[in-house]
C-alpha positions in Angstrom: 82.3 92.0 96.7 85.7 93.7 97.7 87.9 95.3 94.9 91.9 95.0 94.9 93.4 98.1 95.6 94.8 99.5 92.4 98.3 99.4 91.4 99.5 103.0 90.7 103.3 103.9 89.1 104.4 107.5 90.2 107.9 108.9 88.4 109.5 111.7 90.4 107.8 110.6 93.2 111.0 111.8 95.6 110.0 115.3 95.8 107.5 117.7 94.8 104.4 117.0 92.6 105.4 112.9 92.5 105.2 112.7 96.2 102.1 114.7 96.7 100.9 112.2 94.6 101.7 109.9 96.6 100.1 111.1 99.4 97.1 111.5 97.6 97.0 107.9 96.3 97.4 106.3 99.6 94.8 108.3 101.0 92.4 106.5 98.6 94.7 102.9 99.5 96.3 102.5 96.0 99.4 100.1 96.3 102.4 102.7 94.7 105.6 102.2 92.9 107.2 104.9 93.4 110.3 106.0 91.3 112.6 108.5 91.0 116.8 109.0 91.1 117.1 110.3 94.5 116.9 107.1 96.9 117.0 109.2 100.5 113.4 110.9 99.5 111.9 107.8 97.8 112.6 105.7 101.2 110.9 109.4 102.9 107.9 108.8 100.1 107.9 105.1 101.0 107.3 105.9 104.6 104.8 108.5 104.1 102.6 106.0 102.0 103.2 103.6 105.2 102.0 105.9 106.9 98.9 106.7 105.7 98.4 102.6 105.5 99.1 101.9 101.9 101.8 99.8 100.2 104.9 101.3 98.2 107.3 100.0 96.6 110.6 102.0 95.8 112.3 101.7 92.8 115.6 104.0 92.2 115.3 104.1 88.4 116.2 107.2 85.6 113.4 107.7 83.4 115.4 108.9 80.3 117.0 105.4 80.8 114.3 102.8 79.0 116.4 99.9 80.3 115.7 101.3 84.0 111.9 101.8 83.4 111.1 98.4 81.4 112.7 96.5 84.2 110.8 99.0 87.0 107.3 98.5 85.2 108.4 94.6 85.7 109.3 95.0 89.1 106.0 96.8 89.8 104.2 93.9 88.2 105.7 91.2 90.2 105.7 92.8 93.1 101.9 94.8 93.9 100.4 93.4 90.5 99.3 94.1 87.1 
């Protein structure tokens, strides 16, 4: 019986600690949204995830905006699953 891959939301996930987690997900094929203010190192973060042959999904979104996050948990939904 094969398992989905699970669906994993990472905030700050343009630099630092939120990309490393990144990494570290894909490495174990999690399908990632990844968000974060700073679209030129979410698109790097996107292609590192590529890379290591998992999905990602970039989101520009500011979490101290809850209007931003609601409608990137939604996207992330829709788009790699619940």
């Amino acid at each position: 019986m094969s398992r989905e891959p699970e669906v994993v939301v990472i905030t700050g996930a343009s630099a630092g600690v939120g990309r490393a987690a990144a990494r570290k997900f894909a490495r174990h094929g999690a399908r990632i949204g990844l968000l974060a203010r700073g679209v030129d190192g979410l698109k790097a973060a996107q292609r590192e995830v590529q890379k290591l042959g998992s999905e990602a999904l970039i989101i520009p979104t500011d979490v101290a905006n809850a209007e931003q996050v609601e409608a990137a948990a939604e996207k992330v939904e829709t788009e790699l699953g619940p």
